[in-house]
C-alpha positions in Angstrom: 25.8 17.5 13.8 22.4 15.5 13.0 21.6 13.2 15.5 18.3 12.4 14.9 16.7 9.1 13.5 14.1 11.2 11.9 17.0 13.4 10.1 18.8 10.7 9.3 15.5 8.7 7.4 14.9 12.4 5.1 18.4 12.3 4.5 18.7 8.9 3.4 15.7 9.6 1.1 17.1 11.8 -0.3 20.2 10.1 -1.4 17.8 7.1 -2.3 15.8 9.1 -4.6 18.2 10.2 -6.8 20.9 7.1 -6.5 20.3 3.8 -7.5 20.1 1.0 -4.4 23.6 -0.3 -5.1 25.5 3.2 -5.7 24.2 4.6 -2.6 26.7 3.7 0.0 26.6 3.9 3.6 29.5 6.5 3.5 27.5 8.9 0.8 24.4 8.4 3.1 26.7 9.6 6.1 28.1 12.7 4.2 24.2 13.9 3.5 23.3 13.2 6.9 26.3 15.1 8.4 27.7 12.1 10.3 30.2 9.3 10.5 29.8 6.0 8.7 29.3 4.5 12.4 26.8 7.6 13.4 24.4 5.9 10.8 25.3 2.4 11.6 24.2 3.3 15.1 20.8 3.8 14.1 20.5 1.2 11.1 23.4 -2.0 11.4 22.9 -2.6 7.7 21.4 -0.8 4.2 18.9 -2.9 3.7 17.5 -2.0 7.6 18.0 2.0 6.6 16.3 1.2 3.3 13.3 -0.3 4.6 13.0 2.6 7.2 13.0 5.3 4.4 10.3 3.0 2.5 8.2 2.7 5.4 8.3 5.9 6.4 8.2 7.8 2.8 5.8 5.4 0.7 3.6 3.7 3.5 3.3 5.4 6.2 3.0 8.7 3.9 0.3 7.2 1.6 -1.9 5.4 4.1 -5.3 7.0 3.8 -5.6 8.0 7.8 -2.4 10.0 6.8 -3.8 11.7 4.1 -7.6 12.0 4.6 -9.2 13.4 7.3 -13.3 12.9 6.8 -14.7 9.9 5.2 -18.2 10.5 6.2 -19.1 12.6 3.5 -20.1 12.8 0.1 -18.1 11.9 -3.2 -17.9 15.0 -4.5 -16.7 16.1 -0.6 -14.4 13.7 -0.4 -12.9 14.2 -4.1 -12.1 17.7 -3.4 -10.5 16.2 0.1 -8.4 13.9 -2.4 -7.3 16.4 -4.2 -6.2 18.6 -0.8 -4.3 15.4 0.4 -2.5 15.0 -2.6 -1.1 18.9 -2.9 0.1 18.7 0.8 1.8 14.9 0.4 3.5 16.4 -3.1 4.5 19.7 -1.6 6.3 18.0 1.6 8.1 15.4 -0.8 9.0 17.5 -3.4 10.6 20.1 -1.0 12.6 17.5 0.8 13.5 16.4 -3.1 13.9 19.3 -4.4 18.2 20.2 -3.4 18.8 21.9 -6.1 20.9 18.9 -7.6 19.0 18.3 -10.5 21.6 17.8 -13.7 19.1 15.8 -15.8 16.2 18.3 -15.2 13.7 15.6 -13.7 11.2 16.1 -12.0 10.8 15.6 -8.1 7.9 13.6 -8.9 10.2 11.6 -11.5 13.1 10.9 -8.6 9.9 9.5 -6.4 8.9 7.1 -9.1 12.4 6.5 -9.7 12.3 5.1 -5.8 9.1 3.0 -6.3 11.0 0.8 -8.7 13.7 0.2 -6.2 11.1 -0.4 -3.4 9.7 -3.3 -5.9 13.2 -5.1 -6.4 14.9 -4.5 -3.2 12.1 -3.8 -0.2 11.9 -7.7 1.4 8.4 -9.4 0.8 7.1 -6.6 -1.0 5.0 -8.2 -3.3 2.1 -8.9 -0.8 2.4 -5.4 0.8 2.4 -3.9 -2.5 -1.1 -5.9 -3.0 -2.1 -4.6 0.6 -1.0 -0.8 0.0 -2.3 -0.6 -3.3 -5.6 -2.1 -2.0 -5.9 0.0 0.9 -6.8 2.8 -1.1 -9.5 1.2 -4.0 -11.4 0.1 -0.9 -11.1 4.1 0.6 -12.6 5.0 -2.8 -15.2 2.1 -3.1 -16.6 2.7 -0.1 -17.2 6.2 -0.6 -18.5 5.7 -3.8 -21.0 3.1 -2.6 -22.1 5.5 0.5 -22.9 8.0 -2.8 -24.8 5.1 -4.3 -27.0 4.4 -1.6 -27.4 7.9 -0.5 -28.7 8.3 -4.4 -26.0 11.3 -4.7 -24.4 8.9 -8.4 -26.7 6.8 -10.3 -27.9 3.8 -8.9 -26.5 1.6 -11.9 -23.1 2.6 -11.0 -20.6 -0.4 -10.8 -18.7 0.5 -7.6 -15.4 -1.1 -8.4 -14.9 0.4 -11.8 -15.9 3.1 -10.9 -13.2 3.7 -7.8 -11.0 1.9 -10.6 -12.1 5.2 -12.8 -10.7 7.5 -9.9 -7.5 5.1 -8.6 -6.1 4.9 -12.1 -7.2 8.3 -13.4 -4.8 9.4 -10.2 -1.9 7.0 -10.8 -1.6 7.2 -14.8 -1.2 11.2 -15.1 1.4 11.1 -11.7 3.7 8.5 -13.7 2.6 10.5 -17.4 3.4 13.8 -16.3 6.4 12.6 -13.9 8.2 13.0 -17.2 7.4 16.3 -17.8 7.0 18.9 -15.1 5.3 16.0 -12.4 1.7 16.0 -11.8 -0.6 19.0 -12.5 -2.8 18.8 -9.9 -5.8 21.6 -11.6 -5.7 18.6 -14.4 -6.2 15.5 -12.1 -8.9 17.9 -10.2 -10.5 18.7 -13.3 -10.6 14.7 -14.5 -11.9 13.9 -11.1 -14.7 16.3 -11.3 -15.7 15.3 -14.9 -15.6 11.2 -13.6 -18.2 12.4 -11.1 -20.2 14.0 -13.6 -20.8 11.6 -15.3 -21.7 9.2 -12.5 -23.8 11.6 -10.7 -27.3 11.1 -10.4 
């Protein structure tokens, strides 16, 4: 029987995922978890609490850049192909801990996670401003490795910094959702983007 919180939050995700907010009931979240309704309410008193758990642990804690990057003192075109690396071992850990087999509408992993960020945005408390903060937290990663490049005259010295990590950012975000509805993200596509971005930038 699974007696662990940590069990219990990939569990829960899972049943998250692929159930909307209000259909996902403490007693389904209990039978994917192995346990009794009060096994779960032992660890989390009400949804909302587990909920917020499975966010923080599966959207920001997973996305924060010390979680996903290991070197920032390097160059762009390092730290692109570092990107890239971060992204393949975040998607392959989520999309095995999506991936149960229980697919009737043939979705995409990456689909059920996007699926998720929509209920994060209507039912995570206060998210608004930590949305602003998490989304943030990662144009300022890019900008200031792109201005490092800048000043180290590795890109052109008439580079606008901000668009340019804007360039990168939303390059990365548009073909996840895109391809989300097809087979998820192609990763040898979003490399191959990124690479062409820095060509044209470099000095």
């Amino acid at each position: 029987m699974i007696t662990n919180r940590d069990e219990v939050l990939e569990n829960a995700f899972k049943v998250f995922v692929k159930m909307n907010y209000e259909k996902a009931s403490f007693t389904e979240i209990a039978k994917a978890c192995g346990l009794a309704r009060t096994g779960i309410v032992h660890y989390f008193p009400h949804k909302q609490d587990l909920f917020v758990a499975v966010v923080d642990k599966f959207i920001f804690q997973t996305h924060h850049p010390k979680n996903k990057f290991n070197k920032t003192e390097c160059t762009l075109a390092e730290f692109i192909e570092q990107y890239i690396q971060g992204i393949i071992v975040t998607m392959k850990r989520l999309c095995e801990l999506m991936d149960d087999g229980n697919n009737p509408y043939g979705c995409s992993p990456n689909f059920y996670y996007y699926h998720f960020f929509a209920q994060v945005r209507m039912y995570y408390p206060n998210i608004k401003e930590k949305t602003v903060h998490f989304f943030a937290q990662d144009y300022e990663l890019w900008m200031n490795i792109i201005q490092k490049a800048k000043d180290n005259g590795e890109i052109r010295p008439d580079t606008d910094v901000k668009r340019a990590a804007t360039m990168f950012r939303q390059m990365y975000f548009g073909l996840s959702y895109e391809q989300s509805y097809l087979n998820g993200l192609d990763v040898e596509e979003l490399a191959s983007n990124f690479r062409y971005i820095y060509s044209l930038l470099k000095a």
